[in-house]
MDTraj code that builds the backbone (N, CA, C; nanometers):
import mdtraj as md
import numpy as np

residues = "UNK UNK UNK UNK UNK UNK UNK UNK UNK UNK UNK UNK UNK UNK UNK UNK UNK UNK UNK UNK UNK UNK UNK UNK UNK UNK UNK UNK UNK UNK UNK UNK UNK UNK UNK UNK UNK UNK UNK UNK UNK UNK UNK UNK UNK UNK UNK UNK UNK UNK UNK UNK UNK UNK UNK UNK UNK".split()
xyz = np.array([
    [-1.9426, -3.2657, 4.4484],
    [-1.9474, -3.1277, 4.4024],
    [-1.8075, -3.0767, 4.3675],
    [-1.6937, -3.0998, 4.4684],
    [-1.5806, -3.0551, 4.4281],
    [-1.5153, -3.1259, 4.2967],
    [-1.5759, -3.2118, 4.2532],
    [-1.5482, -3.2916, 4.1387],
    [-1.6029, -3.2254, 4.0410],
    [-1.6895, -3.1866, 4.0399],
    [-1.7663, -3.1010, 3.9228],
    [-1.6794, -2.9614, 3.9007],
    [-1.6341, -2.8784, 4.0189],
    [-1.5512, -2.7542, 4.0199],
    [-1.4307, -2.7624, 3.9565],
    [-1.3615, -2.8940, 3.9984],
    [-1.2591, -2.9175, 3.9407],
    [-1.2324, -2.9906, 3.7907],
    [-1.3346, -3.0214, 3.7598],
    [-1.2971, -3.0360, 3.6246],
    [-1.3779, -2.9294, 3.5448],
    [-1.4947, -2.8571, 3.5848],
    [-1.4658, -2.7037, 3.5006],
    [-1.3733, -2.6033, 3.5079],
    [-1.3239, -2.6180, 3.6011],
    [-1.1804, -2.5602, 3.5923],
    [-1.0969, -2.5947, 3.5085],
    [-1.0671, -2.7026, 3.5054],
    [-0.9713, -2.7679, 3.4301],
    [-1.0195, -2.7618, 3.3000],
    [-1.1366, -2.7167, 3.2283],
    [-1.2204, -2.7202, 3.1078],
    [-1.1642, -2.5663, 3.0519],
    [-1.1509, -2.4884, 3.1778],
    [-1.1834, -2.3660, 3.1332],
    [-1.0093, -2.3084, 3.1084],
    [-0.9174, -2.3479, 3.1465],
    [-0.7818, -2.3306, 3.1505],
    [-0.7104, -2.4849, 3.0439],
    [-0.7655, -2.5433, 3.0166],
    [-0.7484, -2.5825, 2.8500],
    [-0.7770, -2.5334, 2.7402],
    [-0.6610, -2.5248, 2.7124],
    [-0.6222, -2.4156, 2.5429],
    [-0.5708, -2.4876, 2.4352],
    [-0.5819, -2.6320, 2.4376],
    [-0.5563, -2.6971, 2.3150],
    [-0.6112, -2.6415, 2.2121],
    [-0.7027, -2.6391, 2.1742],
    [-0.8119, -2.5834, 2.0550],
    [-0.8221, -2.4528, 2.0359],
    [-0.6985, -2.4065, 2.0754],
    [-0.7349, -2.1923, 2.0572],
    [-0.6114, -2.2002, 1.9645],
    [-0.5204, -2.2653, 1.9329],
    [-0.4558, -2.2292, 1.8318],
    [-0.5462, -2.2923, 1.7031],
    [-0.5562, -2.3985, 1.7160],
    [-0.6275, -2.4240, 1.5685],
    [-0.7471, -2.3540, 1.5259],
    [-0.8283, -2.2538, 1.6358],
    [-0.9442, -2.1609, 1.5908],
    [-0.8441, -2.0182, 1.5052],
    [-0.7429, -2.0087, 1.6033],
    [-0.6605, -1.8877, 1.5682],
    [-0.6391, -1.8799, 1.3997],
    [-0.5808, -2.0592, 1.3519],
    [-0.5444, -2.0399, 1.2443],
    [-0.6326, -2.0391, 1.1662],
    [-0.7621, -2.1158, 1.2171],
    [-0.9078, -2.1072, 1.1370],
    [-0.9434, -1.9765, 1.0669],
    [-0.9108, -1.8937, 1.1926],
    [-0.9677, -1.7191, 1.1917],
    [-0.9435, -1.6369, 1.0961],
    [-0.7804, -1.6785, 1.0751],
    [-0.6812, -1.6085, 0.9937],
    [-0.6626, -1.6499, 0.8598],
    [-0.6815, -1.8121, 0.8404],
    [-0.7221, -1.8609, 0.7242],
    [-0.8288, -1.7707, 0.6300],
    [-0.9377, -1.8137, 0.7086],
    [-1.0667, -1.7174, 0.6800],
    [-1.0612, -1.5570, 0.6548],
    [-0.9520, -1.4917, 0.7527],
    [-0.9207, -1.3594, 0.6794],
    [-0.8502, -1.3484, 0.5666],
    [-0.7691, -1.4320, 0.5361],
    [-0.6592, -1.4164, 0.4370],
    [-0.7886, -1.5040, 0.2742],
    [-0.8109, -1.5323, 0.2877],
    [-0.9324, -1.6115, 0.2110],
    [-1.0204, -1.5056, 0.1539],
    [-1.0995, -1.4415, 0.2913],
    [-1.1938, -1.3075, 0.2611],
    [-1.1244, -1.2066, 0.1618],
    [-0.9550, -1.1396, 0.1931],
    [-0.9174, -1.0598, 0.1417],
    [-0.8360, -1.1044, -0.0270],
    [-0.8079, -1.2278, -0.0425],
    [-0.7747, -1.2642, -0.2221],
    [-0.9573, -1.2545, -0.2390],
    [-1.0613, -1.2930, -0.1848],
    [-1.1687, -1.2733, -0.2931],
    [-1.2007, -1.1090, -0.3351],
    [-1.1743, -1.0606, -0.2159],
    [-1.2101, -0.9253, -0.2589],
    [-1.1113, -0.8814, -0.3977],
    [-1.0101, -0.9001, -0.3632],
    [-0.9179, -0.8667, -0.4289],
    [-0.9613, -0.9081, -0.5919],
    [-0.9912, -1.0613, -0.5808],
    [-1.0213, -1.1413, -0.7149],
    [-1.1123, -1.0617, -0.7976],
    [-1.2557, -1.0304, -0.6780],
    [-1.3282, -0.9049, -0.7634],
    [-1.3231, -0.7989, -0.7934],
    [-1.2125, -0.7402, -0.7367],
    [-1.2229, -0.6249, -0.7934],
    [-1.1330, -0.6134, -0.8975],
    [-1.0218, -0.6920, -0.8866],
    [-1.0010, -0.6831, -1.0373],
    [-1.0321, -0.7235, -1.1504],
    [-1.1392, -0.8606, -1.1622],
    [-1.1985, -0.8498, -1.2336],
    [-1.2856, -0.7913, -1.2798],
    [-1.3518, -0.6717, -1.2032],
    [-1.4630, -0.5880, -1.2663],
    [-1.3648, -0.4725, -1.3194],
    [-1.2132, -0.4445, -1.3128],
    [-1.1290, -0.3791, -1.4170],
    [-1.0974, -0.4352, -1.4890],
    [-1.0762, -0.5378, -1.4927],
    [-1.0493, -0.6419, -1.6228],
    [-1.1341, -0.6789, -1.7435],
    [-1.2854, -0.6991, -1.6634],
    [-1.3665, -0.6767, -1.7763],
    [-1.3741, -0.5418, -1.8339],
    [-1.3921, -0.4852, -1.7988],
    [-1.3829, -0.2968, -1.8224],
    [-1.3111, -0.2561, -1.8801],
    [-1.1522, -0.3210, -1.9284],
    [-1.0622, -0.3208, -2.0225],
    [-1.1166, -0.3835, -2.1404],
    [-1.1036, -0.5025, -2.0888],
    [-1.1548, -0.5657, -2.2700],
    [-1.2946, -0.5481, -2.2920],
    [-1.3921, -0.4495, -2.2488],
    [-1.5002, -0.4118, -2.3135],
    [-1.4386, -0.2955, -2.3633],
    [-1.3614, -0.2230, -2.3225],
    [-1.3062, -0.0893, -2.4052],
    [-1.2502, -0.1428, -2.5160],
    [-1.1309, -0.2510, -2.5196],
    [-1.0758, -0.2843, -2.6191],
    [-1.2119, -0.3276, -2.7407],
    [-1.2303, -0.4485, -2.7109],
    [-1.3376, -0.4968, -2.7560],
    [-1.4659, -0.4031, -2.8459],
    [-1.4511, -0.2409, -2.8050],
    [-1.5586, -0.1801, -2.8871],
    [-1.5009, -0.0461, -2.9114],
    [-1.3393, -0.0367, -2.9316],
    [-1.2633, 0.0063, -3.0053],
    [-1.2409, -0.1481, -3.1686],
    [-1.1902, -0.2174, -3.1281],
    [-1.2140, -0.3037, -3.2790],
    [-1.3132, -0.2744, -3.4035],
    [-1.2498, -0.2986, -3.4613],
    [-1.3538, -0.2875, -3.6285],
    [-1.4830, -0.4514, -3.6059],
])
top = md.Topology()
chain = top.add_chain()
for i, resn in enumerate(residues, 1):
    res = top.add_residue(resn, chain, resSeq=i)
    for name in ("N", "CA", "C"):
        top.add_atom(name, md.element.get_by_symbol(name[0]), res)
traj = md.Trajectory(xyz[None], top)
């Protein structure tokens, strides 16, 4: 039994794998915020060259 305690312990105070979720996390935020970004300027971008576009002869 004390064998079992002691290595969930030891399970639970290992932190190898919390930095690479960290950078996972942040990846994934920085990812989320260029798409937003990507769309919204492209829905001004199209919105320009449809103005341009039906100003032309």
């Amino acid at each position: 039994m004390s064998k079992l305690i002691a290595r969930s312990t030891g399970f639970l105070r290992d932190d190898h794998g919390v930095t690479s979720i960290e950078y996972a996390l942040l990846g994934s935020l920085i990812a989320m915020a260029i798409f937003g970004t990507v769309v919204t300027l492209g829905e001004s971008v199209q919105g320009m060259y449809e103005r341009i576009a039906g100003k032309m002869p």
